[in-house]
C-alpha positions as CSV (number, residue, x, y, z in Angstrom):
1,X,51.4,119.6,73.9
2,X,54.4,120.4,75.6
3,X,52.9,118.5,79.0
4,X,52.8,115.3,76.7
5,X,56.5,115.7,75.6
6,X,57.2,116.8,79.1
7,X,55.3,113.2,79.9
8,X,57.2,111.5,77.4
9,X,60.4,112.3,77.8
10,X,59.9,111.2,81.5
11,X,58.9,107.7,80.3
12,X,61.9,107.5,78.3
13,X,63.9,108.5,81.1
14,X,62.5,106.0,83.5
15,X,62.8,103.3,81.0
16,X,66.4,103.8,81.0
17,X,67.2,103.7,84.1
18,X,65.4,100.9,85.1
19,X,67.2,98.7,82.3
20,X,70.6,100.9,83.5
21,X,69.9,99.3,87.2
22,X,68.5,96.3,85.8
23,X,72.2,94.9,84.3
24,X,73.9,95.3,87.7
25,X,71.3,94.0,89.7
26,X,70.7,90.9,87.5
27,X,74.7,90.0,88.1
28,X,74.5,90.4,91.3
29,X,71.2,88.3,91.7
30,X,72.6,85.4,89.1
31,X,76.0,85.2,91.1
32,X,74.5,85.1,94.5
33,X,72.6,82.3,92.6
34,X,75.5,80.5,91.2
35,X,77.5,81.2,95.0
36,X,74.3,79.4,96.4
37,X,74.5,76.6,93.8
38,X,78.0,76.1,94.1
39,X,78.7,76.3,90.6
40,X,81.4,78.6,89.2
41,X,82.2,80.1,92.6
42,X,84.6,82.5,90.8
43,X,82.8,83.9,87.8
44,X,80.0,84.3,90.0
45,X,82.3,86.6,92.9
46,X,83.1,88.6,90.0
47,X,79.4,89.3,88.5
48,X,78.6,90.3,91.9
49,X,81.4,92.6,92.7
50,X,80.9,93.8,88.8
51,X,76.9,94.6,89.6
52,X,78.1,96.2,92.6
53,X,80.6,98.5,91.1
54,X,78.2,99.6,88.5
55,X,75.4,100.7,91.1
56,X,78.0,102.3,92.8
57,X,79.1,104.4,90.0
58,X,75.0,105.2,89.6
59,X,75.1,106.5,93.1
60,X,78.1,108.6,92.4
61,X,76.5,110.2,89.2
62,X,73.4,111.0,91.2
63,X,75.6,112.7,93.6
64,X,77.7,114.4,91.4
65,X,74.8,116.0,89.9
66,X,73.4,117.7,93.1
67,X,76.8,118.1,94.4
68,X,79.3,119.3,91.0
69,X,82.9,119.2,91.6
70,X,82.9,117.3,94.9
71,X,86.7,115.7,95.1
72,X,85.1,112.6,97.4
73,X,83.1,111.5,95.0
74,X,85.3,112.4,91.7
75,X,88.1,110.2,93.1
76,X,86.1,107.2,93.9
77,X,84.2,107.5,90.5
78,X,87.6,107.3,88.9
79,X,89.1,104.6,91.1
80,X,86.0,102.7,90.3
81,X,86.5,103.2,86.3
82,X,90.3,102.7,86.8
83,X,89.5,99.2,88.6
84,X,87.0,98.0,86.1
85,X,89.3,99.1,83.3
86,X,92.3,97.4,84.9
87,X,89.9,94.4,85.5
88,X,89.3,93.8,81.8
89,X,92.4,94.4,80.6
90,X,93.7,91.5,82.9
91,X,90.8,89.5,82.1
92,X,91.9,89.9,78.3
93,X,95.7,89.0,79.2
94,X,94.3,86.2,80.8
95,X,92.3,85.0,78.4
96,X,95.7,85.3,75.8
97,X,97.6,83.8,77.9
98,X,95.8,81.0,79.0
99,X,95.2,80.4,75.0
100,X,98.8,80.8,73.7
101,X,100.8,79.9,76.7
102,X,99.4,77.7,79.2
103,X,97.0,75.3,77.9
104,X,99.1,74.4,74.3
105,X,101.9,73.7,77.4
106,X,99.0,71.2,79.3
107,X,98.7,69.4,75.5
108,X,102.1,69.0,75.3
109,X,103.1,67.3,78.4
110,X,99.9,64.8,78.3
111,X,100.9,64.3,74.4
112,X,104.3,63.2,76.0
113,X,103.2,61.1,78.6
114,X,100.8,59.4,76.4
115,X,103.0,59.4,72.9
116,X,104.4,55.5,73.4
117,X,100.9,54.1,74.7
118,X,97.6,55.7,72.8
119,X,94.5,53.9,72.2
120,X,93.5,53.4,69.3
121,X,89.6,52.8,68.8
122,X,87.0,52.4,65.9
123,X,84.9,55.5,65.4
124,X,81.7,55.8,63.4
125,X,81.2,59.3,61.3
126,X,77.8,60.4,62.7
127,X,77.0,63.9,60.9
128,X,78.6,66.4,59.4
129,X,77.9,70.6,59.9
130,X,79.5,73.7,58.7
131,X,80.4,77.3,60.0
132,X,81.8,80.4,58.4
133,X,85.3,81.7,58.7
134,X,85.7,85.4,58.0
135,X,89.2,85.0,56.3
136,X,88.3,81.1,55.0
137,X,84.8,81.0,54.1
138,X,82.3,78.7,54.6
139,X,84.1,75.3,56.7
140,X,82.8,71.7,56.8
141,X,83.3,69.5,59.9
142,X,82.8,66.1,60.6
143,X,81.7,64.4,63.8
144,X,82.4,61.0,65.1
145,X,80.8,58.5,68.3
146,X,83.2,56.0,69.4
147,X,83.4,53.4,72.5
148,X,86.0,53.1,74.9
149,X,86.0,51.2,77.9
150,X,82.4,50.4,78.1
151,X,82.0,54.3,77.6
152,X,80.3,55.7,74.7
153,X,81.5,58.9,73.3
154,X,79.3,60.8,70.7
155,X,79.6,63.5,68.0
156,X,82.8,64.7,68.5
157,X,84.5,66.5,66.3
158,X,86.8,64.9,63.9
159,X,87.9,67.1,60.8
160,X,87.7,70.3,59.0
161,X,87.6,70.9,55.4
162,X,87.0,73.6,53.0
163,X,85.0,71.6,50.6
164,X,81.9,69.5,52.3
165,X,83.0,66.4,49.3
166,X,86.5,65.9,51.3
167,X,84.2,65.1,54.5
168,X,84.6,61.6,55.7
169,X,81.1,60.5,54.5
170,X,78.3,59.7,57.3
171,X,78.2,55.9,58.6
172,X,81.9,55.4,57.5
173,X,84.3,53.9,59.9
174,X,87.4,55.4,60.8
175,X,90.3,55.0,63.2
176,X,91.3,57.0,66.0
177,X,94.0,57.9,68.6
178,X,92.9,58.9,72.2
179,X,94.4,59.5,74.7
180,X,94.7,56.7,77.7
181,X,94.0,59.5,80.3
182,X,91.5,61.5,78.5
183,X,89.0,59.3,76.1
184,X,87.4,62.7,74.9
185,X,91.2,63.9,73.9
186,X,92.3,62.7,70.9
187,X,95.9,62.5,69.9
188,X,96.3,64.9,66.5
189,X,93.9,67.1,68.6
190,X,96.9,67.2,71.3
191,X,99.9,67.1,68.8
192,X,98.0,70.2,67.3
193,X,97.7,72.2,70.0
194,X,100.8,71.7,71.2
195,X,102.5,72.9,67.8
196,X,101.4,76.3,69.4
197,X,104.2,76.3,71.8
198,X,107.1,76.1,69.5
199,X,105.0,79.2,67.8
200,X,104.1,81.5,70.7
201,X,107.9,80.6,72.3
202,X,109.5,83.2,70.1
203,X,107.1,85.9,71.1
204,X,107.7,85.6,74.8
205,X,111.7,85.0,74.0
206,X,111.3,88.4,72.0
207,X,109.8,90.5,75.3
208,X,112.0,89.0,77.2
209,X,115.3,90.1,75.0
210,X,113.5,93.7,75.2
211,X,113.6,94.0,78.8
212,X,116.8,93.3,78.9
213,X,117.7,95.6,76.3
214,X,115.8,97.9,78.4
215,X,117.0,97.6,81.5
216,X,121.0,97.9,79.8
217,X,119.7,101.2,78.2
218,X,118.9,102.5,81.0
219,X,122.6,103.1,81.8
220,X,123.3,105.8,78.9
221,X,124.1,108.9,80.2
222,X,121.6,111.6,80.7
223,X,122.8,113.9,77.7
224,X,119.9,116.9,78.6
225,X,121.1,118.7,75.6
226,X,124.3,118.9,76.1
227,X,127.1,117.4,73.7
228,X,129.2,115.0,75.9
229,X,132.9,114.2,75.8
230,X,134.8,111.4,74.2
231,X,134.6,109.4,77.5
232,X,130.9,109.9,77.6
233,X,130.6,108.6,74.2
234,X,133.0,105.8,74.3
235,X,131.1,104.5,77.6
236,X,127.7,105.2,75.8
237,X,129.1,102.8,72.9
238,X,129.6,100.0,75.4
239,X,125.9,100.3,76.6
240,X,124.5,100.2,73.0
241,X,127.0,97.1,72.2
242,X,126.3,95.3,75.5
243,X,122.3,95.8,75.2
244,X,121.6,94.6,71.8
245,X,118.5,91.8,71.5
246,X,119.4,90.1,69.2
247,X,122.3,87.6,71.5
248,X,120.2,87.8,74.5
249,X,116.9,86.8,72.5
250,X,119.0,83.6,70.2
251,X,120.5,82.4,73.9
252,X,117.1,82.4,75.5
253,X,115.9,80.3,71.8
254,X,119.0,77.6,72.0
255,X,118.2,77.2,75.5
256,X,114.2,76.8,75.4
257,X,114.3,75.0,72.0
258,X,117.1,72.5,73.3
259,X,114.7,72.2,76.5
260,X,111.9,71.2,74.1
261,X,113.9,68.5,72.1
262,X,115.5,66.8,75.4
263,X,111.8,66.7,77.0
264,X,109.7,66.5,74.2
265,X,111.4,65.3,71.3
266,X,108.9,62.2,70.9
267,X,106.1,64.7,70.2
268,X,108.4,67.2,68.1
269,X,111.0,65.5,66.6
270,X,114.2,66.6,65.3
271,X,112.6,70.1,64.2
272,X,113.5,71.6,67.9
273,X,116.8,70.3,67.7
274,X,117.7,72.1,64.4
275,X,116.3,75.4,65.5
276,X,118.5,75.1,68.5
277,X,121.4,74.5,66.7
278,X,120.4,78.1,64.3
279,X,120.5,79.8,67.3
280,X,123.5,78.7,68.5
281,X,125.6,79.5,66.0
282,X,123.8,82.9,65.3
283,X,124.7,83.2,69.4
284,X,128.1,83.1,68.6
285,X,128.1,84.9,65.7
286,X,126.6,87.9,68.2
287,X,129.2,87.1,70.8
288,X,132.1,87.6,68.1
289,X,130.7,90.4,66.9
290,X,130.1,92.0,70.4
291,X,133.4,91.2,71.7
292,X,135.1,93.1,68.6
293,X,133.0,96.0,68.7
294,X,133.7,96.3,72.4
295,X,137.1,96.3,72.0
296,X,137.2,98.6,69.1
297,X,135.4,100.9,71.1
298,X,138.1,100.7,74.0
299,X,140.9,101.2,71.0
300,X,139.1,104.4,70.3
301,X,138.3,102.9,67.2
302,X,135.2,105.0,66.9
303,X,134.2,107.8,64.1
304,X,132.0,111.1,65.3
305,X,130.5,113.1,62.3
306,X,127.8,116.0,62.1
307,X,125.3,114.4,60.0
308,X,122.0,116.4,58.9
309,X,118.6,116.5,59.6
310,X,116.8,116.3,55.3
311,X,113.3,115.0,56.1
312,X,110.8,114.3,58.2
313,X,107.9,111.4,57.6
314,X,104.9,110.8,59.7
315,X,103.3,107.4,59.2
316,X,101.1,107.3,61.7
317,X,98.0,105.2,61.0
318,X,94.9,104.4,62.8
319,X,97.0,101.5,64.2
320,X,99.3,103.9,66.3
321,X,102.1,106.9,65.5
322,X,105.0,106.3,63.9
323,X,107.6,108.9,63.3
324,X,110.6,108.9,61.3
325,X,113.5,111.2,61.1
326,X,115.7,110.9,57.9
327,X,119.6,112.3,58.0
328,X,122.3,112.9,55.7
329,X,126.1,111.3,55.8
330,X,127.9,112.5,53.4
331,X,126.1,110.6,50.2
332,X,124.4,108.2,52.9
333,X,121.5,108.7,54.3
334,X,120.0,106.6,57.5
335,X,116.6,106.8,59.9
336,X,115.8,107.1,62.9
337,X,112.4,106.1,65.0
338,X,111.2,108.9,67.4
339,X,108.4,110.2,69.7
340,X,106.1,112.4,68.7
341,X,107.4,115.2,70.7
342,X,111.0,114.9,69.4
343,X,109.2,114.4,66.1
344,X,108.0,118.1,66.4
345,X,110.8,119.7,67.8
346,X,112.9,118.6,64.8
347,X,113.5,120.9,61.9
348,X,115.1,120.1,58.9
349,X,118.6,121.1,58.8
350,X,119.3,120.8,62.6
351,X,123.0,118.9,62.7
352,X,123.5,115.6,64.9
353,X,126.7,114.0,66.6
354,X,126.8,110.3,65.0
355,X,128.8,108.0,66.2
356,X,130.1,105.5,63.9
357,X,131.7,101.9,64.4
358,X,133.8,100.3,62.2
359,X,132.1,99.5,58.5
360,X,128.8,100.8,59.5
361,X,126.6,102.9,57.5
362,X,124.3,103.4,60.6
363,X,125.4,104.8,63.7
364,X,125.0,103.0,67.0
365,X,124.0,106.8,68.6
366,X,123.8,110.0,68.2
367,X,123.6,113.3,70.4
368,X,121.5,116.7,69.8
369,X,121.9,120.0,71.6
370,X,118.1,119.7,71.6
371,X,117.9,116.8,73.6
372,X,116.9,114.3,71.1
């Protein structure tokens, strides 16, 4: 009896190793194919140095097994992981990128080269299908064939609805915009996509005002724990005024969005033109606002008060920590994002130096002797 187990646990063994080297060496076999073939010369250099990696890593475990703690083989196990991990991740910004960024930017300068001069065809509704959306339920598509220069272009896609009885019927005739360049594009198709520009432009705008903010911040003094003097403080002031987001982030958005409306304003229309003009005038509401506070600060117009640690609040999630630190003013209270390490080292009742500006009910900074 305990042969037979013996037996089978062997088999079961076996069988998973066989399919554990099977994955690797399939990639490698399928992209020396591909290489061979021609076709998708990259993909294919990447399956093969993927299959590669992964029989590697076999090897190593083998090794590691009959040899425990050898350094060798422990580093290159975890430069192997590290480079597939850094791999994917790269793939997967890729991937986003190439989504969000550079192909809605591909859509919108052919929809501007092509926006005074598109074709316009008569397309036949061929067939209809549908799919299901997680967050819209079941969708219904249409599909149409049309012919363009002696070039017959079937079943491609033409609509989406939610309900199958707002569908173009099948057999009816229709007109269409392509593109001059591109047959298979067609124009609402391009339009669309580049819509997704003027959307993903903020996001990158908003990482960019960061690292600035960033790399101003990084000019505070280095308090360790101990309270500074005035001098400190007044040029720690000038740091917080000078790196605030928001007038880097609206003077990157009235540049790039009065970019879009001098290049592209046959595809977008006026809409770029108005944002721009928001940000402008927010812009110099940010510079008025950062010149006075700058100057206050050099007037010693600045108020220090020992406010008061009163609460604690962890609302960390399965989305990521967040921890907040709640102090006391007088009868005002404000909050304060932190780390989870200054989050533990704070007790209530530990006293702060706040610095306020002007009419503020937050302060711009404060100091700890514990460092925070």
């Amino acid at each position: 009896m305990k042969q037979a187990s013996k037996n089978k646990r062997s088999f079961g063994q076996i069988c998973v190793i066989s399919l554990l080297l099977a994955g690797p060496l399939f990639l490698i076999l399928g992209g020396c194919l591909l290489v061979a073939v021609g076709e998708h010369v990259v993909g294919a250099i990447v399956c093969i140095v993927l299959g590669a990696a992964v029989l590697l890593m076999g090897a190593i475990f083998k090794f590691l097994q009959s040899h425990p703690g050898h350094r060798l083989a422990q580093g290159i196990l975890v430069g192997i992981l590290s480079l597939i991990a850094g791999g994917i991740v790269c793939a997967a910004l890729t991937a986003m990128i190439n989504v969000g960024v550079v192909q809605p930017w591909v859509d919108l300068e052919h929809c501007r080269r092509i926006a005074d001069n598109p074709v316009t065809v008569m397309a036949k509704v061929t067939k209809h299908s549908s799919y299901e959306d997680t967050e819209d339920g079941t969708r219904y598509q249409s599909f149409v064939t049309y012919v363009y220069d002696d070039v017959r272009y079937k079943d491609f896609l033409y609509e989406v609805k939610g309900q199958k009885e707002k569908l173009a019927p099948v057999g009816k005739t229709v007109s269409l915009q392509i593109s001059p360049e591109d047959p298979r594009q067609q124009v609402d198709d391009l339009r669309r996509n580049s819509w997704l520009v003027c959307v993903s432009l903020p996001f990158l705008l908003a990482g960019l005002a960061v690292l600035c903010m960033l790399a101003q911040r990084t000019r505070r003094s280095k308090r360790d724990g101990i309270m500074p003097d005035r001098q400190t403080i007044e040029a720690d002031i000038k740091v917080m005024v000078r790196s605030r987001m928001l007038r880097p982030f609206l003077l990157f958005s009235w540049l790039c969005y009065g970019f879009l409306y001098l290049r592209y304003g046959t595809v977008f229309g006026w809409i770029p033109l108005a944002i721009a003009g928001l940000c402008f005038v927010g812009w110099i509401w940010c510079m008025c606002t950062t010149i006075r506070d700058y100057r206050d600060t050099q007037k010693g117009l600045f108020e220090l008060r020992e406010d008061v640690l009163v609460s604690k609040e962890d609302k960390s999630d399965s989305e990521g920590s967040h921890y907040i630190l709640c102090y006391r003013s007088g009868d005002r209270t404000w909050k304060t994002s932190v780390n989870g390490k200054v989050f533990g080292r704070a007790r209530e009742g530990d006293v702060v130096l706040a610095v306020y500006l002007s009419n503020k009910r937050k302060p711009i900074l404060h100091y700890s002797e514990t460092g925070m």
